[in-house]
Wavefront OBJ file of the C-alpha trace (Angstrom):
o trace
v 57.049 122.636 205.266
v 58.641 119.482 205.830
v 62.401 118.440 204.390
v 62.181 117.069 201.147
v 63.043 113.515 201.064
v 66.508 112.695 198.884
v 66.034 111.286 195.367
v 67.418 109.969 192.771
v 66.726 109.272 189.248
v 67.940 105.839 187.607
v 68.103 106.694 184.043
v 68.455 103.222 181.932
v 70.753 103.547 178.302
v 69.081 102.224 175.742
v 70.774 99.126 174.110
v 73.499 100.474 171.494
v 72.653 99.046 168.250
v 74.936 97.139 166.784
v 75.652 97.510 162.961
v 77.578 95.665 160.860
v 79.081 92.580 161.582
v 82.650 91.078 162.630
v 82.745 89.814 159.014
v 83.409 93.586 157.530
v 85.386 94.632 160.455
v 87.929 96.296 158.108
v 85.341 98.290 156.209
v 86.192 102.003 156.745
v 84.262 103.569 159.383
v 83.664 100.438 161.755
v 83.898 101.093 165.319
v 86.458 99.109 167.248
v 87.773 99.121 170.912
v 90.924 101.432 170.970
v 93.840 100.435 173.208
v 96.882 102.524 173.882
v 100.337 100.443 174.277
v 102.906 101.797 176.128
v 105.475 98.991 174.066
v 103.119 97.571 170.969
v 106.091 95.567 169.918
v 105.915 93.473 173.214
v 102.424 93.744 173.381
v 102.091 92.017 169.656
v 104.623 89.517 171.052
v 102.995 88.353 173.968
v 99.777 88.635 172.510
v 100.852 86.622 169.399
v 101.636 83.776 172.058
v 98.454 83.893 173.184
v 96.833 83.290 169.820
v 94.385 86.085 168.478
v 93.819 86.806 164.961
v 95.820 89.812 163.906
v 94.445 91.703 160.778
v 97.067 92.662 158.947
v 100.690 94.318 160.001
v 101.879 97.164 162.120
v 101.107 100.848 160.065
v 102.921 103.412 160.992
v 101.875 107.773 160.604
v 102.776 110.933 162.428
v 100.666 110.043 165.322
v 102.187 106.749 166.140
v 102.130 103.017 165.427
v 98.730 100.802 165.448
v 97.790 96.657 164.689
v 94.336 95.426 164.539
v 93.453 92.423 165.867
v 89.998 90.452 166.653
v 88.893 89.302 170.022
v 87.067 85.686 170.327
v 84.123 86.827 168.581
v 85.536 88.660 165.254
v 85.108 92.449 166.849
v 88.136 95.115 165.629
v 90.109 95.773 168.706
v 92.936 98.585 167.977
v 96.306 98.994 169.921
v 97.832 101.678 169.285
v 101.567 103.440 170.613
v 101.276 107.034 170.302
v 104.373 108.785 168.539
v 104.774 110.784 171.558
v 103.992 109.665 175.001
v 103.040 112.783 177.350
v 104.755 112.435 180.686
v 102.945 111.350 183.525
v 102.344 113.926 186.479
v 105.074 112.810 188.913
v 107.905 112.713 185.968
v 106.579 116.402 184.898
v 107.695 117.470 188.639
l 1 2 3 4 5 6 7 8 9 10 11 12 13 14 15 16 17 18 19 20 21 22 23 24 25 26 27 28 29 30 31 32 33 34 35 36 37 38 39 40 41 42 43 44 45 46 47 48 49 50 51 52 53 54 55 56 57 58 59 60 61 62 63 64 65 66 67 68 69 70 71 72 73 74 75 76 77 78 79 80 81 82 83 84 85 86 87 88 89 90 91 92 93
């Protein structure tokens, strides 16, 4: 028997579906791209410079801090300062 000959399978994702749309962005349960911020007040300030559409003010729970904002299009995008920031591996050392 001769050596097999490598493969590989190419496995294509099938479109994600998109529901709703940018106008109900703050309906509950609406996905949204989630961005950590190691400083969200200077990220709000530079990004306020910049000109996006913030939705609403900075809320605050046990977890940390979050805004919403939209990008160019109208979709959620999240950033978000966790309460507690875990220590990276070379300050743990």
């Amino acid at each position: 028997m001769g050596a097999r000959p490598a493969a590989a399978a190419a496995v294509r994702p099938r479109p994600l579906r998109r529901t709703g749309h940018p106008a109900d962005a703050d309906a509950v349960g609406r996905n949204r791209i989630h961005l950590v911020a190691g400083d969200l007040a200077a990220e709000i300030t530079r990004l306020r410079d910049a000109g996006p559409a913030f939705r609403g003010d900075v809320v605050a729970g046990p977890g940390g801090r979050q805004i919403l904002l939209a990008d160019p299009a109208g979709n959620p995008i999240e950033l978000f300062q966790p309460a507690h920031r875990l220590a990276s591996p070379e300050e743990a050392s």
